[in-house]
N, C-alpha and C positions, 0 to 999 in steps of 0.2 A: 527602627521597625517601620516598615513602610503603613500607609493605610490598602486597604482593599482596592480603593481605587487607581493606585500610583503601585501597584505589585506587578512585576513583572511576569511575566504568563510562559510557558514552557513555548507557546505558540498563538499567534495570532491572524485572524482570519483577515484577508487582502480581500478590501472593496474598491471598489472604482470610482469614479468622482459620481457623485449623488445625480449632477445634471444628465451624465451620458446616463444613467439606469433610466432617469425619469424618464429620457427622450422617448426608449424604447419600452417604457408602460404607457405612453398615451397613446402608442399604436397598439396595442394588444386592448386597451381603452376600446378605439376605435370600430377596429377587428370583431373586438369582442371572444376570439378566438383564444382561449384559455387554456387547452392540451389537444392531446388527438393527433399527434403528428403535423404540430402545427407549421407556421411560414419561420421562425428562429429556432426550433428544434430541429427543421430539416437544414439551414443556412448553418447552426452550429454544427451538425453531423460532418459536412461538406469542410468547414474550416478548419477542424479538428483533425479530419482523415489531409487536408494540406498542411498544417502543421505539423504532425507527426512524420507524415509520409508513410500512411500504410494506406491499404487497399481497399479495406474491408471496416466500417467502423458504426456498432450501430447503441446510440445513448440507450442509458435507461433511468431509472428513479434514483436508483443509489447504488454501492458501490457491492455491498452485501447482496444485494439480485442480481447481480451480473454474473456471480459466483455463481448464484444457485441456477440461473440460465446457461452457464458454461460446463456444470455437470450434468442438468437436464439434459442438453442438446444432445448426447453421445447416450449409445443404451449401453450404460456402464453396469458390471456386474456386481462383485463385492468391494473387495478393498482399495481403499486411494491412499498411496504413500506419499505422505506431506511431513512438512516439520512443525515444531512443537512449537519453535522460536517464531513467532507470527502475534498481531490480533485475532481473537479469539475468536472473532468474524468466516475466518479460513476453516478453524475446524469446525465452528456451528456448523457452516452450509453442509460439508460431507454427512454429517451426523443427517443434520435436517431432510437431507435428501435420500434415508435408508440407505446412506454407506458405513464402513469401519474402516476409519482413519489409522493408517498403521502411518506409526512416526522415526523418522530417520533421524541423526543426530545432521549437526551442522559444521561446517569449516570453520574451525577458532577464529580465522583472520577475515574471513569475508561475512561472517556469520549466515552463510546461504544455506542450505542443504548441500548434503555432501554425496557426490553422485555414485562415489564409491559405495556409503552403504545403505544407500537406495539400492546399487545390486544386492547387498544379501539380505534385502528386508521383501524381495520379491519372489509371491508364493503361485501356485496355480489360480490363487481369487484376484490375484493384482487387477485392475482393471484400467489402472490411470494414475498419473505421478501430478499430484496438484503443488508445484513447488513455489516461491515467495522470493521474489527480489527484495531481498529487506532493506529496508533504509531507502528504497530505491535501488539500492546498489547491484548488479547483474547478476543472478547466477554463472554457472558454469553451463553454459548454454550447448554447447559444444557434445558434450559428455553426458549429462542429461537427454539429448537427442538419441544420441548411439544406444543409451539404456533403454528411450522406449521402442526406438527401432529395431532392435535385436528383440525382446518380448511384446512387439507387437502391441503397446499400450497408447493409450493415449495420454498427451505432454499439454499440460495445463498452466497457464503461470498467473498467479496473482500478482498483478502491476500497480496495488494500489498506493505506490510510493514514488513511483516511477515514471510521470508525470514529463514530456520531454529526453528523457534519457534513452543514450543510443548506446552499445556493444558493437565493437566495430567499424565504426564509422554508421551502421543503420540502425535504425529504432530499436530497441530492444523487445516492442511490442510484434514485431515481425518474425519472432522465434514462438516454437511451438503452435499446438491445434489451434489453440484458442487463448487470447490474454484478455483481462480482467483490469477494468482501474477504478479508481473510486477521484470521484469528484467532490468529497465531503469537504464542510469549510476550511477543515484544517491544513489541509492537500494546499501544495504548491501552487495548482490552480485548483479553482471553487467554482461548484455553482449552487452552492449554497448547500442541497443536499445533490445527488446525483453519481453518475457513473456511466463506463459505456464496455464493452468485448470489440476486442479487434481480432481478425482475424483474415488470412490469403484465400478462403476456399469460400467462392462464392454461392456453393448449396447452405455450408452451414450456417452463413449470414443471414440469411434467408430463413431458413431454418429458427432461426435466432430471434429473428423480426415477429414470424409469429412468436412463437412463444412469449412476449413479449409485452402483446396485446391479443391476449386470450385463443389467438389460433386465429381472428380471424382473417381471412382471405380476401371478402368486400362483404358486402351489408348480406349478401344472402349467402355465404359459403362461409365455412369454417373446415381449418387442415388439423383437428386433433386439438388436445387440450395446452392450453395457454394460461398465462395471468395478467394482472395488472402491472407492465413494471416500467412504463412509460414517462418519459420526463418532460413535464409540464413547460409552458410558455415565461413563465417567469424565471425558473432555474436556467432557463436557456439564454434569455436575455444577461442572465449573471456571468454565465459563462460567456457571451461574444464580449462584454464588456472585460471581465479580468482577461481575456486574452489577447487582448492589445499591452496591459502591461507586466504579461506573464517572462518578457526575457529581460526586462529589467528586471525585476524581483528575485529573478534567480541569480543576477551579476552583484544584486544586494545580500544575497544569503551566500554565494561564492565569498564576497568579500569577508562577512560575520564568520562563518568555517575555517576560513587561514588565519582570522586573528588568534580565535579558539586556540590551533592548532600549536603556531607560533608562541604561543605564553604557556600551554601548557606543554608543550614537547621536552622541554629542558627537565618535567618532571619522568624521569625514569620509569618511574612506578608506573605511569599511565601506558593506557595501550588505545589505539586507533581502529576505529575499521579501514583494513585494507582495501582501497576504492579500484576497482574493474572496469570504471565506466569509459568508453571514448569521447562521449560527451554523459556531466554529471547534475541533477538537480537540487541538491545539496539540502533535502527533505528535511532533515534530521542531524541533531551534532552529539550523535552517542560516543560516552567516552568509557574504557573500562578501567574499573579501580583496580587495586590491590586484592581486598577481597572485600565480601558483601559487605563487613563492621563499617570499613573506610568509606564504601559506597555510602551506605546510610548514615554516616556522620558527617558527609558534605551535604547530603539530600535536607538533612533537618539542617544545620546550621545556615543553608539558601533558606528553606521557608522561615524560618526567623528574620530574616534580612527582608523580606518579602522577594522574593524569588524563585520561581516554581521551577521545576523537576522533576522530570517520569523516569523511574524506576523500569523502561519499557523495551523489552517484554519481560515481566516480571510478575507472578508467577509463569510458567509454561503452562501451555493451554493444556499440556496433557495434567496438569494438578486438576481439572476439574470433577465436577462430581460425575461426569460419565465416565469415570476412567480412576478416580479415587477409592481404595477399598481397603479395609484394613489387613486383608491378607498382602496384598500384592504392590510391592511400591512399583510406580509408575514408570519412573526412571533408569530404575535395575532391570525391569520388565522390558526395555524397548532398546534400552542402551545409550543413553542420550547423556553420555559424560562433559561433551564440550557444551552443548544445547544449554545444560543445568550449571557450568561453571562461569557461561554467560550471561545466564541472565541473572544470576547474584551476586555480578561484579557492574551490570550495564546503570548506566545513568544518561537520561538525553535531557541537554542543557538549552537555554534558552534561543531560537533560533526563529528569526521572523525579518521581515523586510523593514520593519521600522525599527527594530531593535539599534540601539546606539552604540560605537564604538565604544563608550566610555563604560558600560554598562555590561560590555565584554568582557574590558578588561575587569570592571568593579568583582564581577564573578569569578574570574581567575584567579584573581588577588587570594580570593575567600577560598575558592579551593588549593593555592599552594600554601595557604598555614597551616590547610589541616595535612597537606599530603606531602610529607617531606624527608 
């Protein structure tokens, strides 16, 4: 049994060498310039929108406001068809923003929403399909499109896993109204807390900016009501520096992913998420059991060894108490057979840029005595 301090962590946050951070605190030192759309939140804004290759890109505080800025922005009416299988991040914001989250079941093999029946979960209140690259991994982008096109909705995606990843050879932040990513530390790339919306349509950008920072306009005008959801001087500096060594880290977590793969693949029982991406960031190494027993009896016999594991997404966000009642189970209510058989078979195993080969396989080991 390991101690607390030698535990292996499901994930761990990538910093940058101490010297390059400090560089860029003794100018903010200097400056004195602390947030406000400062000199490295506009330099990151700029490097960010060159690294992805999108058009449109504009940061904010954190990953959870970009949401609630990317349903504000649109005068949406009632219901937003999302899935269940997400952080529970996704459906707060609908809720939080006076919507009803109507939930669609998801693809067994990609575990995305399933665009088929996203069509028959849409009613005359539809307003907007807020859908989730899970794991990073793409939606069905394609068909997703056609569905808000044909009803005339608006196509939302939460990319907060999705960090670098293209569909097609181009970003995958370049589909839909409006995408959404979170820069929280656990993310591929960090900036400690943070986030930003990308988006092609240069009114809503704009649009986006106030909102952003309360509406205003310049010191003596304001375009309507806004918030605080601006990202400070220091998250910005975290972010230029993890971005120099953000395509190493992902060639490091590429490599951790096909060890995974390779030692467990021989077990039958196991199943993969099917990956869509043309280019992948390899966020996450969710793997699905047999069934939930087998799940949960690798999950505790890792934390005994001192090695962590998320159960993630487990519960569905639709188990919560806005939507839990003793009349009406939840699941039978919305339809969400595959949504609910995954995520009480999902385990995401230990997957980080410093994480050791040896310590791969040390966990595979552990998982094929129990699964055999």
């Amino acid at each position: 049994m390991r101690d607390s301090l030698d535990m292996i962590p499901v994930t761990r946050s990538s910093l940058p060498e101490l010297d390059m951070y400090i560089e860029y605190l003794r100018k903010i030192w200097e400056t004195k310039w602390l947030t406000n759309n400062g000199e490295f939140a506009i330099l990151l804004e700029q490097e960010l929108r060159r690294y992805l290759k999108v058009k449109e890109l504009i940061l904010v505080s954190n990953g959870t406001m970009a949401l609630h800025l990317a349903l504000r922005s649109f005068d949406l009416g009632k219901e937003v068809i999302t899935t269940p299988f997400t952080f529970v991040a996704t459906t707060n914001a609908i809720i939080w923003e006076r919507l009803a989250p109507v939930f669609a079941d998801i693809d067994p093999d990609t575990f995305n929403i399933d665009p088929n029946d996203v069509k028959r979960k849409i009613t005359k209140k539809t307003c907007a399909i807020l859908a989730v690259h899970v794991y990073g991994n793409p939606c069905n982008v394609d068909e997703l499109k056609a569905v808000a096109d044909e009803h005339d909705i608006k196509l939302i995606y939460d990319g907060a896993h999705s960090f670098g990843v293209e569909y097609d050879n181009q970003s995958v932040f370049n589909y839909g109204d409006v995408s959404t990513l979170s820069f929280h530390a656990t993310k591929v790339f960090n900036t400690i807390e943070g986030g930003a919306l990308v988006t092609e349509d240069e009114k809503l950008a704009e649009r986006l900016r106030l909102l952003r920072d309360h509406g205003i306009k310049s010191a003596e005008e304001f375009a309507g009501i806004g918030t605080n959801a601006k990202m400070n001087e220091f998250q910005a500096v975290m972010g230029l520096c993890n971005l120099e060594q953000v395509d190493r880290n992902i060639e490091l977590r590429k490599r951790l992913y096909k060890r995974y793969v390779d030692k467990l693949e021989k077990q039958r029982k196991l199943k993969f998420q099917k990956l869509v991406a043309s280019k992948y960031n390899y966020a996450y190494m969710p793997v699905i059991f047999k069934n939930h027993k087998e799940r949960d009896q690798v999950h505790n016999e890792l934390l005994k060894q001192g090695i962590g594991s998320r159960k993630y997404f487990y519960p569905l966000t639709v188990f919560s108490e806005n939507f839990k009642t003793q009349r009406t189970n939840p699941v039978r209510k919305f339809n969400l057979a595959a949504a609910s058989d995954i995520a009480r078979r999902v385990l995401c195993l230990p997957l980080y840029p410093e994480l050791a080969i040896d310590e791969v396989d040390s966990i595979t080991e552990t998982i094929s005595q129990i699964v055999y």
